[in-house]
C-alpha positions in Angstrom: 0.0 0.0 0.0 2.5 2.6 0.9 4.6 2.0 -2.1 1.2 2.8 -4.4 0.9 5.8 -2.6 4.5 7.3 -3.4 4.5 5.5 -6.7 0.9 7.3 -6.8 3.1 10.9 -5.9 5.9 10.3 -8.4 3.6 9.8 -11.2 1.6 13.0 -10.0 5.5 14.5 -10.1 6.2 13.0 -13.5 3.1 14.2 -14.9 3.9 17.8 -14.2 6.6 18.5 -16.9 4.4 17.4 -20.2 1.0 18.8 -19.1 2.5 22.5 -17.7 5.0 23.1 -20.1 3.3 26.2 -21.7 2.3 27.5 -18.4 4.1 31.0 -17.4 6.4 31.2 -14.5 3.5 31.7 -11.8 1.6 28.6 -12.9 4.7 27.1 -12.3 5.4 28.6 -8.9 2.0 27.9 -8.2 2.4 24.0 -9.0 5.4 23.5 -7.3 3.8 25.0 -3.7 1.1 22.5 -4.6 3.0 19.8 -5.0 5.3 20.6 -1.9 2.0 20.6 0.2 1.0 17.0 -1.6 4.1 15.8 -0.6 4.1 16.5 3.1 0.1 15.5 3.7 1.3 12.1 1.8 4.3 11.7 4.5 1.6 12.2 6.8 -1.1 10.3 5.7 1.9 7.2 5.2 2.7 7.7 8.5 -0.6 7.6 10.0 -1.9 4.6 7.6 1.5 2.5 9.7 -0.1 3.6 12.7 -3.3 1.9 11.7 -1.7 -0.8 9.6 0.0 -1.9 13.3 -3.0 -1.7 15.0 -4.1 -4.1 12.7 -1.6 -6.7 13.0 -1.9 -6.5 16.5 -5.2 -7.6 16.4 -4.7 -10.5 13.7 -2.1 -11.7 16.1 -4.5 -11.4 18.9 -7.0 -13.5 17.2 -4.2 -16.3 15.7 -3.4 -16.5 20.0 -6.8 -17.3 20.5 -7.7 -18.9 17.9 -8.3 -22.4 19.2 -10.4 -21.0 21.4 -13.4 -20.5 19.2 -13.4 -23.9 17.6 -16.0 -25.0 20.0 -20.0 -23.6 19.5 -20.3 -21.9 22.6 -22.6 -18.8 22.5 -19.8 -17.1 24.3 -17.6 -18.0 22.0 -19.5 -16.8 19.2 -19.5 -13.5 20.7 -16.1 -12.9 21.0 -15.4 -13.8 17.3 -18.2 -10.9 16.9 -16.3 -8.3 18.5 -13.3 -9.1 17.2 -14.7 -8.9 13.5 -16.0 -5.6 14.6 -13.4 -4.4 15.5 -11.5 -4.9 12.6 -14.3 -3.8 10.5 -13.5 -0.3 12.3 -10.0 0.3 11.5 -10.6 -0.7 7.7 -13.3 1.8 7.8 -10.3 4.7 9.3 -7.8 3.2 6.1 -10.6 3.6 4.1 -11.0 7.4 5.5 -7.3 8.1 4.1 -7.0 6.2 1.4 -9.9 7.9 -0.4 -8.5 11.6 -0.4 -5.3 10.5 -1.2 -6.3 8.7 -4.4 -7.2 12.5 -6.0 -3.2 13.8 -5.6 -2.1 11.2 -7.7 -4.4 11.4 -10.5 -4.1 12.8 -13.8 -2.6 12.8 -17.4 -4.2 11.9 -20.7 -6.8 10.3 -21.1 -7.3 10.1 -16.7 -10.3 11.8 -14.8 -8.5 13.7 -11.8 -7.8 16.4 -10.2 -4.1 17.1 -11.4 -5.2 17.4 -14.6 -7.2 20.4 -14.2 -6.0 23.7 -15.2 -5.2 27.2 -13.6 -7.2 28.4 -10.6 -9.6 25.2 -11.4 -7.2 23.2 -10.9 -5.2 25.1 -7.7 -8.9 25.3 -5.9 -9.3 21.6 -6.0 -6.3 20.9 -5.0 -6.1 22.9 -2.2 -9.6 21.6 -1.2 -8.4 18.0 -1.1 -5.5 18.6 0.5 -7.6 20.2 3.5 -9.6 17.0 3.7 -6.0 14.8 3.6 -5.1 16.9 6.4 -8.6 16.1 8.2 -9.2 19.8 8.5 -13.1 18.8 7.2 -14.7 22.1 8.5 -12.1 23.6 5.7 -12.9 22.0 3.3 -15.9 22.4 2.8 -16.1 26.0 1.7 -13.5 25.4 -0.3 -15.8 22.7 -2.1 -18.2 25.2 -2.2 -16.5 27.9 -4.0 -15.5 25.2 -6.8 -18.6 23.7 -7.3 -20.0 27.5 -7.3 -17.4 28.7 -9.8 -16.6 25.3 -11.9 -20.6 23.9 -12.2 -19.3 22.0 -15.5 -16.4 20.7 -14.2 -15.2 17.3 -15.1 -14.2 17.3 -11.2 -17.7 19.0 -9.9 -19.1 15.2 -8.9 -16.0 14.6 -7.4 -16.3 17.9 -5.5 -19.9 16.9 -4.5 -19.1 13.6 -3.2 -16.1 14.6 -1.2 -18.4 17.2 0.6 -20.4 14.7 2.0 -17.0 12.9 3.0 -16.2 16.4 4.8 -19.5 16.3 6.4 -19.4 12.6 7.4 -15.7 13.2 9.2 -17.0 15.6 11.3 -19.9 13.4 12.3 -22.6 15.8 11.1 -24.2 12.9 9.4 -28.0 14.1 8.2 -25.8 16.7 6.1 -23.7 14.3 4.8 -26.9 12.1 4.1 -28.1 15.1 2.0 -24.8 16.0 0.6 -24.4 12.4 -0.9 -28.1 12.2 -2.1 -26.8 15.5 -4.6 -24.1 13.2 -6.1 -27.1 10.8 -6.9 -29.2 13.1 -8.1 -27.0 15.8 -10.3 -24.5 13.1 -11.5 -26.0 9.7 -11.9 -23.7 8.6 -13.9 -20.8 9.5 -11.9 -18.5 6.7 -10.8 -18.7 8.0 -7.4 -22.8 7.1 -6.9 -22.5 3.5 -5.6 -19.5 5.0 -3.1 -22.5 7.9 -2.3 -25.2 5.4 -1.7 -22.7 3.7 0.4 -21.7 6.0 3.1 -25.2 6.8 3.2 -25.9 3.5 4.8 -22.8 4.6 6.9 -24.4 7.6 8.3 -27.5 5.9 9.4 -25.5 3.1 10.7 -23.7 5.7 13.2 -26.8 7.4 14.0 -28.4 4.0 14.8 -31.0 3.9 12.7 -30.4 0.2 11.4 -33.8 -0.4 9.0 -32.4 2.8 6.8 -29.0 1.7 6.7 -29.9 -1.9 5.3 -31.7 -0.2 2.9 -29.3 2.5 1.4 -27.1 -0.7 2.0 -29.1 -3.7 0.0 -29.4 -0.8 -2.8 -25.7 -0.8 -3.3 -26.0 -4.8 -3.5 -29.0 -4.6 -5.4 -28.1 -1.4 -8.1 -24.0 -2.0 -7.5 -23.4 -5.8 -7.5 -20.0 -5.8 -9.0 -18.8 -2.2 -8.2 -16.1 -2.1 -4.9 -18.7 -0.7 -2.8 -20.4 -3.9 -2.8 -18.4 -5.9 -0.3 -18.3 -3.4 1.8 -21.9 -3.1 2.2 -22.3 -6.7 2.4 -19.7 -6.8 5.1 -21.9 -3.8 7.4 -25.3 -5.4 6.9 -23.7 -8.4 8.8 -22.9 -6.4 11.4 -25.6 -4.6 11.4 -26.9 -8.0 11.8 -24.4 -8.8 14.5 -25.3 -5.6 16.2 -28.9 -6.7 16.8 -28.4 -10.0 18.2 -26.7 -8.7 21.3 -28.6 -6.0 21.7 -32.0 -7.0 23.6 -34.9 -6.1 22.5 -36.5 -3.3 24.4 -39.7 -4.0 26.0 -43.0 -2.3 24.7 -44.0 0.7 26.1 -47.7 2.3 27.2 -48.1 5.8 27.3 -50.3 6.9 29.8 -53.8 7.3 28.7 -53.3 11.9 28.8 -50.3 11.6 26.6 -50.8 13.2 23.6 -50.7 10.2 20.3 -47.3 9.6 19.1 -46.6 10.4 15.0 -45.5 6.8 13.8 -43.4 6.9 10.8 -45.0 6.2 7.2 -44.8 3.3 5.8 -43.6 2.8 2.2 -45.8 1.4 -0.3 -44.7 -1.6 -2.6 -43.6 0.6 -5.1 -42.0 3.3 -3.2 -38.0 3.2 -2.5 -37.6 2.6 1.4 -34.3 5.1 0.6 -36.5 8.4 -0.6 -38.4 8.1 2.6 -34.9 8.2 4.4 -34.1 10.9 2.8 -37.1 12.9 3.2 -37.1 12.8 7.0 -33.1 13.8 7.0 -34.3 16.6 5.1 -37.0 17.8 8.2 -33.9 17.5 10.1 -31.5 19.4 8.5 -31.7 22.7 10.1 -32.4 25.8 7.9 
């Protein structure tokens, strides 16, 4: 993985000489500061992804230990094998978090949809926007996404822009936005190669806000719509522990309001021929605040 990633940064290097060769000296300056900043938030993001890539280990080795262990059908036993598979579901799910940014800086050439590619202050705005999300600075980003989608609306970048919004959204946790944010790549660009990653980490948002029916939805859509795109494992792997998830958790008992409490709204149900996903959506939108 990490030798992708710098072979990923010397091909983004390479690329420079051939596509900028007209450029004037302050496209040139301009380039070079971007590339210095690639550079250092790939250092980073290598360093980090060892972090994680340890953590990892440890936790293979942990389960080779034990192994033996859970060769016997004990519901305890079970359990354990649970937690440890969602545990490692969790620190693909922070790879995953670096690895996508970092894709974008080494992009480009004939012929290549990316962002290195792009030309002049196009090109500088994206850049610098993606390399606020590789740093994690998500709240920065995202005006900076703005501002391109704003200025560049025909951009052969602007879906990419979209989608990496909700990404902004969904690292800082604000995860109704991000639903919204990801339903606009669906919507605007449905073509895009980046609509069965949207769908995706929409099931992800409702997963982390708990709301499990929604999630298997958004996430037997990508199975469904997405069979064979690299989304699809993934949300095969998160219905199972969504799955997981509900075993251990007991069922709450019913409850009676008392006979002054005012009715409760219960949630609409959707008909056969209604998408379970544009009800989802619909209610994140009453949430959204305005």
């Amino acid at each position: 993985m990490i030798k992708i990633f710098f072979l990923s940064a010397f091909l983004f290097i390479a690329f420079l000489s051939p596509a900028f060769a007209g450029r004037n000296d302050t496209d040139i300056e301009e380039l070079k500061r971007v590339q210095d900043t690639n550079s250092k938030i790939l250092a980073d993001t290598v360093q980090n992804m060892n972090a994680i890539r340890q953590e990892l280990q440890s936790l293979r080795g942990e389960i080779e230990e034990t192994k033996h262990f859970f060769e016997q059908s004990s519901q305890d036993n079970q359990k354990v094998l649970k937690d440890y598979d969602l545990r490692l579901t969790g620190i693909e799910e922070k790879m995953s978090l670096y690895e996508g940014p970092l894709s974008e800086i080494g992009k480009g050439g004939k012929g290549t949809k990316g962002g290195a590619d792009l030309a002049g202050d196009e090109g500088s705005l994206y850049r610098k926007a993606i390399g606020e999300l590789n740093s994690q600075n998500y709240k920065g980003s995202i005006p900076l996404l703005d501002q391109f989608l704003k200025t560049y609306p025909k951009s052969q970048m602007a879906d990419n822009a979209q989608y990496w919004k909700g990404e902004a959204y969904y690292g800082l946790k604000q995860y109704p936005e991000a639903v919204l944010e990801f339903q606009k790549v669906i919507k605007k660009y449905p073509k895009s190669d980046k609509v069965p990653a949207a769908v995706l980490k929409q099931g992800y948002c409702f997963y982390e806000m708990k709301e499990y029916p929604d999630a298997k939805a958004f996430l037997q859509k990508v199975l469904s719509q997405y069979p064979k795109s690299p989304e699809a494992p993934k949300a095969k792997d998160k219905m199972q522990q969504i799955d997981q998830t509900a075993v251990r958790k007991p069922a709450a008992a019913p409850t009676t309001p008392p006979p002054s409490a005012a009715p409760v709204a219960r949630p609409r149900t959707p008909s056969a021929d209604e998408d379970p996903t544009d009800l989802a959506i619909e209610k994140q939108g009453r949430r959204r605040p305005h």
